[in-house]
Structures are given as structure tokens and as C-alpha cells.
N, C-alpha and C positions, 0 to 999 in steps of 0.2 A: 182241553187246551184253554189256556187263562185268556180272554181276552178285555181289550182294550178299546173303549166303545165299541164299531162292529169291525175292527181288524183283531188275527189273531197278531199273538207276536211274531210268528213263523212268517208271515205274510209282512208286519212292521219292518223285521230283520232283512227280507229281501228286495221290500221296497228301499229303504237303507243301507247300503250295503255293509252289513255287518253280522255277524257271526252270532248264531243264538245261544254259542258258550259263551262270549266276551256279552253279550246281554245279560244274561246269567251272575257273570262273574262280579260283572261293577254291580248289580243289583245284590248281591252278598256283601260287598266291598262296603255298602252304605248303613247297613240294617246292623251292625258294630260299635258306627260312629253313632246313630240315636241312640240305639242302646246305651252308650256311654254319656249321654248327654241327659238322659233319663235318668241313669244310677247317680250322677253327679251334682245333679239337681235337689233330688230325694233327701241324697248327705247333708246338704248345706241346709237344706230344710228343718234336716233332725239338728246339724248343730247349730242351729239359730235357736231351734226351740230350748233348748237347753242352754241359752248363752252362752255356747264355745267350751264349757264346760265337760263335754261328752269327748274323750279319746277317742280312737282307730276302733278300741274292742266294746267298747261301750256304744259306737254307731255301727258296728257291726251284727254286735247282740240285735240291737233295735230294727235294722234291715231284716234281720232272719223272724221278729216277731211280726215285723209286716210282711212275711210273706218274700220277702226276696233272697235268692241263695247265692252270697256272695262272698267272696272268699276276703280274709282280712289283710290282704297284702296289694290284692287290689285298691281295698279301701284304703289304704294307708298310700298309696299310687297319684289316686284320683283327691286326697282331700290336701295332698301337700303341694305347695307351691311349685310350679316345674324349677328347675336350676339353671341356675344362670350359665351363660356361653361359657364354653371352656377358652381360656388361654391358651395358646401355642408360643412355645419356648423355640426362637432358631438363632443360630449363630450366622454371624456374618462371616465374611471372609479373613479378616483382622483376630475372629475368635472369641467376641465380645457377645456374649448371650441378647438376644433384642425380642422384649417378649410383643407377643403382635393380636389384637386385639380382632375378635371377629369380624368382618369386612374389609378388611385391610388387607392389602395383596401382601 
């Protein structure tokens, strides 16, 4: 059993009232977002070193010679800007289209 100074978890979990799946579960939940913040890092590394010069497949190639196995659609995921809020298109009562901007009731 893994422990945490001199508690185990099973003993954390019941001091806490909390479940040693849902312990579990957010401790898998987190171990995704570093990873992605580790792989994202790595990219930006490799295209600095090459002045932005290096595409999706070409910092893909270079992830697989260091050693990391990662697939190229991820890369192309993680190295592109997120996109911008979508618009939503509603009509009013009149029938007049009124497009409505994210946060906008």
C-alpha cells in the first residue's frame, strides 16, 4: 500500500470522507494534464530551436528521435493556437437574424 508520510491512503480516504476510487480517479485525472504540459513545452522548444521553421512533421520526426512517441495530429493539436469562441446565430421574434457574441445572454 502506497503511503503518504506515516498514513496509508485507505486510512487518508476514511479520515476524509472520501472514496478510494474518487482518490484514484482525480489522481489519473491530473497525470494527463502534466503530461500535456511536458509534451507542449518540448514542441515549443524544438521550434524555437529551429526558428519556427520546423512543421507538425518535422517536430514530430524530432519528438520520436528524442525518444518520445507521439502521434502527429496530437502535435498539430497542441502546437496550433486554440480557436476562437464560436458565434451563435438566433433570431428574434420579428425574424431578424441577431448574432450573439460569447457571454451574452
Amino acid at each position: 500500500m502506497l503511503l503518504q508520510g506515516s498514513l496509508s491512503i485507505e486510512r487518508m480516504c476514511q479520515l476524509v470522507p472520501v472514496s478510494r476510487r474518487s482518490f484514484y480517479r482525480s489522481l489519473k485525472e491530473q497525470q494527463p494534464a502534466e503530461e500535456e504540459l511536458e509534451v507542449r513545452s518540448v514542441i515549443q522548444q524544438i521550434a524555437l530551436e529551429h526558428r519556427r521553421r520546423y512543421g507538425y512533421r518535422r517536430i514530430t520526426a524530432e519528438l520520436h528521435r528524442r525518444g518520445m512517441q507521439i502521434n502527429h495530429k496530437r502535435v498539430v493539436r497542441i502546437s496550433l493556437p486554440p480557436p476562437p469562441p464560436l458565434r451563435v446565430l438566433l433570431h428574434n421574434l420579428s425574424g431578424i437574424p441577431v448574432v450573439s457574441q460569447p457571454g451574452e445572454p
